[in-house]
ZAMARGU-4260 file (C-alpha; in steps of 0.2 Angstrom, whole numbers, plus 5000, padded with zeros to 4 digits):
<rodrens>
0) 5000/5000/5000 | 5008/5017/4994 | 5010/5026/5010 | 5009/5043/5000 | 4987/5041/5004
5) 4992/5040/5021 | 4995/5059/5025 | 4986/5072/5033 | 4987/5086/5047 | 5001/5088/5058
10) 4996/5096/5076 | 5013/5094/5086 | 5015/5109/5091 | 4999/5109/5101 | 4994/5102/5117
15) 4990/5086/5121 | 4988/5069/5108 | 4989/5075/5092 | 4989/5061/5083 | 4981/5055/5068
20) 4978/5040/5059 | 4991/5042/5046 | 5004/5046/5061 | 5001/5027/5068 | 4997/5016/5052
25) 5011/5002/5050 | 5010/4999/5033 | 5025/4982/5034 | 5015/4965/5027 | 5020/4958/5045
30) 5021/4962/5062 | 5003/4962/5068 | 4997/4950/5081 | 4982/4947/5095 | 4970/4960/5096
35) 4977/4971/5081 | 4966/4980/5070 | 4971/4977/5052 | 4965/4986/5037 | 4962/4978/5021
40) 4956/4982/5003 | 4945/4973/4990 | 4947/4984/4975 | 4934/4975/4965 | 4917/4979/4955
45) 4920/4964/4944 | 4905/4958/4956 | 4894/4973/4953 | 4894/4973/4933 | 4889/4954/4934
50) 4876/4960/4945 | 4870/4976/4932 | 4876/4989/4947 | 4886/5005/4943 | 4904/5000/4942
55) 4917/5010/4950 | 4918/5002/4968 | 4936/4996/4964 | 4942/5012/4969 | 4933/5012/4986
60) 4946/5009/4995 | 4957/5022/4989 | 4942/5035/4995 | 4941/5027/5011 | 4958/5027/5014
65) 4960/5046/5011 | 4946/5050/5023 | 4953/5037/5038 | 4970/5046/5035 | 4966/5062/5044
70) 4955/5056/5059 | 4960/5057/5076 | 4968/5042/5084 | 4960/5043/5101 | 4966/5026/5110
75) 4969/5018/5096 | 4989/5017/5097 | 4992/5008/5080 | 4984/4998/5067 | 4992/4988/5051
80) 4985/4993/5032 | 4991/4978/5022 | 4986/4984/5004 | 4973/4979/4991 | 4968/4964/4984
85) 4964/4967/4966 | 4951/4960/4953 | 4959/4958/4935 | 4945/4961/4921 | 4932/4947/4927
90) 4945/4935/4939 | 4935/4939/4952 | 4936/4919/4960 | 4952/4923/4959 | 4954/4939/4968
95) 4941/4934/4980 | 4952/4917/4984 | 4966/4929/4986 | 4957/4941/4998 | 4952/4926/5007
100) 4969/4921/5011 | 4974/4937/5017 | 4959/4936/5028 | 4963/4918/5035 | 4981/4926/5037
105) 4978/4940/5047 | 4964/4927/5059 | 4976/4916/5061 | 4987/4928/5070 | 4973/4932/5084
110) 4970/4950/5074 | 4952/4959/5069 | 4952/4962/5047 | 4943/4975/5042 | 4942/4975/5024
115) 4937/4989/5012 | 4927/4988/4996 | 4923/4986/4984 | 4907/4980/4979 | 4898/4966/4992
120) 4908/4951/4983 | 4919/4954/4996 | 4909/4947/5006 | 4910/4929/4998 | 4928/4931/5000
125) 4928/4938/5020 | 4917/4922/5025 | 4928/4911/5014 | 4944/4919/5023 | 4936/4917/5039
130) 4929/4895/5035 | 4949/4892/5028 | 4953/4899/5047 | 4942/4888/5054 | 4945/4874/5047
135) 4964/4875/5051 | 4957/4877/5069 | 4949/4861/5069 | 4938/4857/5082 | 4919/4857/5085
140) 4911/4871/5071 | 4904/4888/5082 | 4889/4896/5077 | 4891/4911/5068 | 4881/4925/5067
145) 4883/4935/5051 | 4876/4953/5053 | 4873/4964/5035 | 4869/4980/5037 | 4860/4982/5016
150) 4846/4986/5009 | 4850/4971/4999 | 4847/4953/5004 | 4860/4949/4992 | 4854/4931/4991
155) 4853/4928/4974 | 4854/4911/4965 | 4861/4913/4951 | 4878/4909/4947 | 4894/4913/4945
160) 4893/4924/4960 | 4890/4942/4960 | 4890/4956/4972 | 4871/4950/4974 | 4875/4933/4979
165) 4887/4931/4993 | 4877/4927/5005 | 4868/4915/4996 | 4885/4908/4994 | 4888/4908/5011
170) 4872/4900/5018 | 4876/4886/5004 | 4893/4883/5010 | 4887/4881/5027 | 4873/4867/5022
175) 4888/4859/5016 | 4899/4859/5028 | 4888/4857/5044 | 4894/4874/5048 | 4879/4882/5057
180) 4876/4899/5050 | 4862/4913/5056 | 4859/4927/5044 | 4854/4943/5049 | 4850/4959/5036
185) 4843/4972/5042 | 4840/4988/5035 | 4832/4981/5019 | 4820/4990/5006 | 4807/4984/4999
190) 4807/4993/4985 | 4824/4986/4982 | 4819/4967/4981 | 4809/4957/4973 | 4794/4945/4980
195) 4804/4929/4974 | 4821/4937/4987 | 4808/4939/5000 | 4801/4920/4999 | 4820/4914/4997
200) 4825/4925/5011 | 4812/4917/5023 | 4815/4899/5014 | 4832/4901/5022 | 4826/4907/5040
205) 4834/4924/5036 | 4830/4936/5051 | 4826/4954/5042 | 4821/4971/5047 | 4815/4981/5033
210) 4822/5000/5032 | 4807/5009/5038 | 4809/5000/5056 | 4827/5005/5057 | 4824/5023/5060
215) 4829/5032/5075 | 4813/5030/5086 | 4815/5011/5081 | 4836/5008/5089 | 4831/5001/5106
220) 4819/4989/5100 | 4834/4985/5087 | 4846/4984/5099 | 4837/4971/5110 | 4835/4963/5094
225) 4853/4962/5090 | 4859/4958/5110 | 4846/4942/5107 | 4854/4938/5091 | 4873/4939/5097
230) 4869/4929/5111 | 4863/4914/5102 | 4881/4917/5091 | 4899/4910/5096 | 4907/4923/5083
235) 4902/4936/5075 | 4907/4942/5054 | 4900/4962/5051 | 4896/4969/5036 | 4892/4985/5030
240) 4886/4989/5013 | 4884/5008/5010 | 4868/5006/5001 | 4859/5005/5018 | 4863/5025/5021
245) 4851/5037/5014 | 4858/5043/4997 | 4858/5059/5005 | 4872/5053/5016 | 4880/5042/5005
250) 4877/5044/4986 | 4893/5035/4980 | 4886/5017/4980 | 4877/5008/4967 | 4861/5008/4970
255) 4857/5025/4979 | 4843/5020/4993 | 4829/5034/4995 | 4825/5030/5011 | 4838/5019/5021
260) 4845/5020/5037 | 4852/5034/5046 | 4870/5035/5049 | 4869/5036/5067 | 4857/5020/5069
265) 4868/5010/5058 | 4884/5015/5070 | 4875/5011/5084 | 4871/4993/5078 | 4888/4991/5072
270) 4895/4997/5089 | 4884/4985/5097 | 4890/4968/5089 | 4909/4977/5090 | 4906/4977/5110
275) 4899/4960/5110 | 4917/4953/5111 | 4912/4940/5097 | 4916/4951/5084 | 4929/4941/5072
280) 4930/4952/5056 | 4922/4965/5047 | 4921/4974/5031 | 4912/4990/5023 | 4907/4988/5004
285) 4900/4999/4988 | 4910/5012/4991 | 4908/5020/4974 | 4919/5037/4973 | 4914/5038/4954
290) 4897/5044/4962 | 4901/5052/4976 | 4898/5071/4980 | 4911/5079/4989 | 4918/5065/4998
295) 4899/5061/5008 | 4901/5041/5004 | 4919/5041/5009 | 4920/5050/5026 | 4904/5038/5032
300) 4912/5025/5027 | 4926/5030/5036 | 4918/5035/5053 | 4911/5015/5051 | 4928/5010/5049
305) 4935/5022/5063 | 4928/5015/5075 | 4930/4996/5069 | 4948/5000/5070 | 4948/5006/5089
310) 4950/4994/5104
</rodrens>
């Protein structure tokens, strides 16, 4: 990762802790270990043409980069950036098996991935990073909660894989390999899905919360929800695809949401299932800087991914 986008403001001549996130980023291919945060990229939109979207997403983690560059470090005292993953024309099995082993790498060494997209393909290669991990691990399989944050189910059948697959991939896997897996969307819209995604959805025991119960007045309720959920989970994988914000707040995605959830709702959940202490690893997708307007999409997306990266 060229350490020329991580740059940013220079307070040393005033009081206190100064630093920002450009001032601690290790940027080495080694190094990290138990309970380090380490950043990751997924430059791919491979996914998102298969799937008819508005490409662009493989320069999301670039934009996301820039944004996290300037924050405050707070007590975050470092974190590793190990680069991107990139998809070639239409490899995307291929990059997404190469982001997977980066992912079961970086697991393997007790630390927390936080991966950058990228369209939501990432997700087929975060949960194939983190089932390579497990089986290494050996052992009785845990259950796993996986937690998306869309206003996409993103469970659709047909293949080769798309970004509106993955998690249809996912639960597949899991059928396969005795690998009990619960899948949680919430945030969905239902003007962004079709009846047959619904009927799969609850074919598949998916538990879903459409975007209009995911609005401010609706958090605590969610929250219980959530606390209900992580309890019943062994380890956690997050997800966050941008299209669950209101275009307003994040137009840079491809496929803008008109209502979607507010920024603040989505932290809070996020937030929640980071303070569970099940959280294993985490990724933010669609990040579309070919659509953004000054920079809205990417400093979400970084706030998200602020506070994934702190202890």
């Amino acid at each position: 990762m060229s350490d020329t986008l991580w740059k940013g403001r220079n307070d040393a001549s005033e009081m206190g802790d100064t630093r920002r996130l450009f001032q601690i980023v290790r940027t080495d291919p080694a190094g990290y270990g138990a309970g380090d945060a380490v950043l990751l990229g997924f430059a791919s939109d491979a996914g998102v043409r298969r799937n008819h979207g508005r490409p662009g997403a493989s320069r999301g983690p670039e934009a996301i980069r820039r944004m996290l560059a300037n924050l405050p470090a707070h007590d975050l005292e470092r974190f590793w950036d190990v680069g991107d993953v990139v998809c070639e024309g239409d490899l995307l099995e291929t990059a997404q098996q190469a982001q997977a082993r980066k992912v079961s790498a970086v697991l393997a060494a007790g630390a927390l991935p936080v991966t950058l997209g990228g369209g939501h393909e990432v997700a087929w290669a975060s949960f194939q990073g983190l089932a390579g991990h497990l089986a290494e691990e050996g052992g009785a399989p845990p259950r796993i909660l996986i937690v998306n944050l869309d206003a996409h189910f993103d469970l659709r059948t047909s293949r080769p894989g798309s970004s509106g697959t993955p998690f249809d991939q996912i639960l597949e896997y899991g059928r396969n390999h005795g690998l009990p897996i619960r899948y949680a969307c919430l945030g969905v819209s239902p003007v962004g899905n079709t009846r047959g995604l619904y009927d799969h959805a609850r074919a598949l025991d998916v538990f879903y919360v459409e975007d209009m119960d995911m609005q401010e007045r609706h958090l605590a309720k969610r929250l219980r929800q959530i606390d209900a959920l992580l309890a019943e989970a062994d380890l956690v994988y997050l997800t966050i695809d941008l299209d669950v914000l209101p275009a307003g707040v994040a137009p840079g995605v491809s496929a803008p949401s008109a209502l979607g959830v507010p920024l603040s709702v989505v932290e809070a959940c996020a937030l929640a299932v980071k303070r569970s202490g099940k959280l294993r690893l985490a990724d933010i997708a669609e990040m579309n800087p070919d659509h953004d307007i000054d920079h809205h999409t990417a400093r979400a997306a970084a706030r998200l991914a602020w506070h994934l990266l702190r202890p």
